[in-house]
C-alpha positions in Angstrom: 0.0 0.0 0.0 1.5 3.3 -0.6 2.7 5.5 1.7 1.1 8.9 2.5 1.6 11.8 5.1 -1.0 13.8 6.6 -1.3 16.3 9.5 -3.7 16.6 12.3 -4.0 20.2 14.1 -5.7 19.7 17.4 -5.3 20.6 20.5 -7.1 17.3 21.4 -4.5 14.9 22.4 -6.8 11.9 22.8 -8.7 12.6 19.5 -5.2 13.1 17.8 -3.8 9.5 18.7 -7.2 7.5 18.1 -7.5 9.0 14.7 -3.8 8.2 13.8 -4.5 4.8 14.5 -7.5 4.2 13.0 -6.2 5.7 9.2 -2.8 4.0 9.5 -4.7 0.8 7.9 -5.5 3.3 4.6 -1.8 4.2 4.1 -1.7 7.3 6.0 0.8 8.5 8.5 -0.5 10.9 10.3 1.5 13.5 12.1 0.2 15.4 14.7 0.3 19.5 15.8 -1.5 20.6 19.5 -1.2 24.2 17.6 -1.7 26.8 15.3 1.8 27.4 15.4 3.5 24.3 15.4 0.9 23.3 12.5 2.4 26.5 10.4 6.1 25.4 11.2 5.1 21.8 9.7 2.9 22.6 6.9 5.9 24.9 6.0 8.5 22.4 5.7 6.4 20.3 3.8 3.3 19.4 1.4 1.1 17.5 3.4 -1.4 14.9 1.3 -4.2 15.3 4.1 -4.4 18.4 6.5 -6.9 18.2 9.0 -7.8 20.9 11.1 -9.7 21.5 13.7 -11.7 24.7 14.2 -11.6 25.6 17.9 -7.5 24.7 18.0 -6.9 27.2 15.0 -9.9 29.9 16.1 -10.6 33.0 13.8 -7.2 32.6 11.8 -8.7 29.4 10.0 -9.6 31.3 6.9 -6.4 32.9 6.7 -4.3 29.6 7.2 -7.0 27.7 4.7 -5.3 30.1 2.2 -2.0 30.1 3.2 -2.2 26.1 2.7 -4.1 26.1 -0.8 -1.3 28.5 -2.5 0.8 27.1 -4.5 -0.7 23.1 -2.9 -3.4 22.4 -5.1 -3.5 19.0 -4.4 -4.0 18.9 -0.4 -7.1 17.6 0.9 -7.6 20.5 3.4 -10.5 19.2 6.1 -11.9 21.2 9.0 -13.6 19.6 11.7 -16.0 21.9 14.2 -18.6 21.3 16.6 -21.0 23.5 14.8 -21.1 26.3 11.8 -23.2 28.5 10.4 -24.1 28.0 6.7 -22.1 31.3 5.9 -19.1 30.3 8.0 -19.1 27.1 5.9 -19.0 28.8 2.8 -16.6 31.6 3.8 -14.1 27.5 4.4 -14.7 26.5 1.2 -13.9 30.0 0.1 -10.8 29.8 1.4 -9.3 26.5 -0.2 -10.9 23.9 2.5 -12.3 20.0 1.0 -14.7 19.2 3.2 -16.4 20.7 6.2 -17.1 17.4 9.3 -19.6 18.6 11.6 -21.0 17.1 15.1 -21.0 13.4 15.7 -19.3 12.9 11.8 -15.9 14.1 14.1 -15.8 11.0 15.6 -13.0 9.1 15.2 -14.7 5.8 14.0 -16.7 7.7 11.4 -13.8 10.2 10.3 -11.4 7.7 9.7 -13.7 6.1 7.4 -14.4 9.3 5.2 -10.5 10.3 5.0 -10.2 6.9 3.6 -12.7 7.9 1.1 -11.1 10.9 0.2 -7.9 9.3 0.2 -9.4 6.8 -3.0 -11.2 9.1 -4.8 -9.2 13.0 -4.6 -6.7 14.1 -7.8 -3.5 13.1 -6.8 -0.7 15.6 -8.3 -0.5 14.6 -12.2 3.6 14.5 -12.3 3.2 10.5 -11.7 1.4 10.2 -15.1 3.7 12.5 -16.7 6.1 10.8 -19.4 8.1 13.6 -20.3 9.2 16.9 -18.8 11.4 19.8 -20.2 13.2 22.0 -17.6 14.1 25.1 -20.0 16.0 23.1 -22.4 16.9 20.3 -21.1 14.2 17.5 -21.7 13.4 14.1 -19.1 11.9 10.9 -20.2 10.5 10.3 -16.3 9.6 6.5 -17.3 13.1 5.7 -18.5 15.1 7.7 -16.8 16.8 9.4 -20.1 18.0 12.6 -20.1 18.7 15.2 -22.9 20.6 18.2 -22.0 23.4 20.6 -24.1 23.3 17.8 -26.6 24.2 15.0 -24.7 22.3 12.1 -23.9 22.4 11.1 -20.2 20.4 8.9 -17.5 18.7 9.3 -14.2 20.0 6.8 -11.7 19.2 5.6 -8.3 17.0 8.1 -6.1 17.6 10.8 -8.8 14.4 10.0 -10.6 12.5 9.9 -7.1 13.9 13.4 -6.0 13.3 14.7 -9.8 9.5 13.7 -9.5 9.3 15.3 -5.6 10.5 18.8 -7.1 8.1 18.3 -9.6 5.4 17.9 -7.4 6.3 21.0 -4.8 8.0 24.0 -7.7 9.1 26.6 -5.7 8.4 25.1 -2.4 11.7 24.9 -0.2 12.3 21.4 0.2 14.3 20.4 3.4 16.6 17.5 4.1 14.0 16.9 7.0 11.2 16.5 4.9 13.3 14.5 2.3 13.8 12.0 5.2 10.4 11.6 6.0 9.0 11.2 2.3 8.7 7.7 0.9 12.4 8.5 -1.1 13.4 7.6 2.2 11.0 5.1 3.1 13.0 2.8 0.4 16.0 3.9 1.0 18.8 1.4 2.0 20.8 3.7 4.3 20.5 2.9 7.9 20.5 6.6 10.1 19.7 9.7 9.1 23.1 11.3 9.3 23.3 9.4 6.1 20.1 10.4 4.3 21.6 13.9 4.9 24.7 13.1 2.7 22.9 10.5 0.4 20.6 13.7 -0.7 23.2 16.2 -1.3 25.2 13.7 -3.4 22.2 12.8 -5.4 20.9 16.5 -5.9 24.3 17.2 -7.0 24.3 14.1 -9.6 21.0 15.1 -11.0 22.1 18.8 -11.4 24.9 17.5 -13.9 22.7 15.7 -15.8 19.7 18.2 -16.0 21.7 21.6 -15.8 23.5 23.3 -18.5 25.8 24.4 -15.6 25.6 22.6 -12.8 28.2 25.2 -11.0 25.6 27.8 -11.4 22.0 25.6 -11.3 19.0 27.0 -13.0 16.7 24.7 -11.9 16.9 22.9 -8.6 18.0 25.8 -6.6 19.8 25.6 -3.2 18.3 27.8 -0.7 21.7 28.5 2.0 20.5 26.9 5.7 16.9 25.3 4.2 17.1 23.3 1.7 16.4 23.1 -2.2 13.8 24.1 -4.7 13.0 23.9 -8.4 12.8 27.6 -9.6 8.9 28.0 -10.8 9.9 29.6 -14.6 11.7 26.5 -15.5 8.7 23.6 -16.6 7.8 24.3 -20.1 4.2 23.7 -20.6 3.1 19.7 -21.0 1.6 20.6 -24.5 5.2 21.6 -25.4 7.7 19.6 -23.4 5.7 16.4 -25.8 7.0 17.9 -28.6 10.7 17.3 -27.5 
């Protein structure tokens, strides 16, 4: 079963624990945030699959944070859970990037669980999984086989490169972290043994996949290293699909 990540933002501990039990069976891991705060810190460092979020923990900023979650994440199930809302208050969620509104009794654990997995089957999962082919400015990647044309050499993705190329492709222009790295499934099938080396094994294989997908690698273009956080690829730099077929 694949391997997800979600976060719950509840003040709740309790609720918290029995709903990360209950959706580990769908493939979810479920981390959990007693704050508004700590949730922001988190949902920075990362794209989250599922964010759950509970309405009294997060009070009047939930609009706010609804948006701060939808930009530039189109593809996070964003769910807030309260006692009770108005129909207006419900609208002014959706509004502002939220999925689904649970009400009442539907908060329950035994019934939540069973509507994330739900969700889970049936939401649009970010597209870059059926993509064949990506260009990145010039350089073009066949994501299926690994081939790689750049400056007029033909080169290959190998190892975790393909894996890392595809998370980058799923986040542009979100920071991605060596923390985060570590916790995403490129990890999960990783055969290092500590995460001291997940630290190196990333920075060797960023730097690998920058020869072969940069025109300089010395001076990258595309997966850009932001000094103390982490990485990014630069938002300009993925042609359209409708043209990156035609290389």
């Amino acid at each position: 079963m694949e391997r997800e990540i979600g976060i719950q933002i509840d003040k709740n501990h309790q609720r918290r624990r029995h709903l990360a039990g209950r959706v580990k069976q769908t493939g979810l891991v479920l981390q959990e945030a007693s704050t508004l705060k700590k949730g922001k810190q988190m949902t920075k460092s990362r794209c989250y699959r599922l964010v759950i979020i509970d309405k009294g923990t997060v009070g009047e900023e939930i609009f706010d944070f609804c948006q701060f979650l939808r930009t530039g994440n189109p593809y996070s199930i964003l769910m807030v859970l309260a006692k009770k809302v108005s129909l207006l208050f419900e609208k002014r969620l959706f509004e502002s990037g939220a999925n689904d509104v649970v009400v009442g009794r539907q908060c329950k654990s035994s019934v939540l669980s069973r509507r994330i997995a739900c969700r889970l089957r049936y939401s649009v999962k970010p597209p870059i999984d059926k993509v064949k082919k990506v260009r990145l400015k010039n350089t073009v990647i066949d994501l299926g086989s690994g081939e790689v044309w750049c400056n007029g050499k033909v080169g290959r993705l190998r190892g975790i490169q393909t894996d890392l190329l595809k998370y980058f492709l799923a986040n542009p222009g979100r920071v991605i972290s060596r923390d985060e790295l570590l916790l995403s499934p490129i990890w999960a099938d990783s055969i290092c043994s500590s995460a001291k080396d997940g630290g190196k094994t990333f920075d060797v294989n960023i730097s690998k996949l920058r020869k072969q997908i940069e025109a300089k690698p010395q001076e990258p273009q595309i997966i850009i290293s932001i000094r103390g956080k982490g990485w990014k690829l630069a938002r300009d730099v993925l042609v359209p699909k409708s043209e990156s077929e035609t290389g």
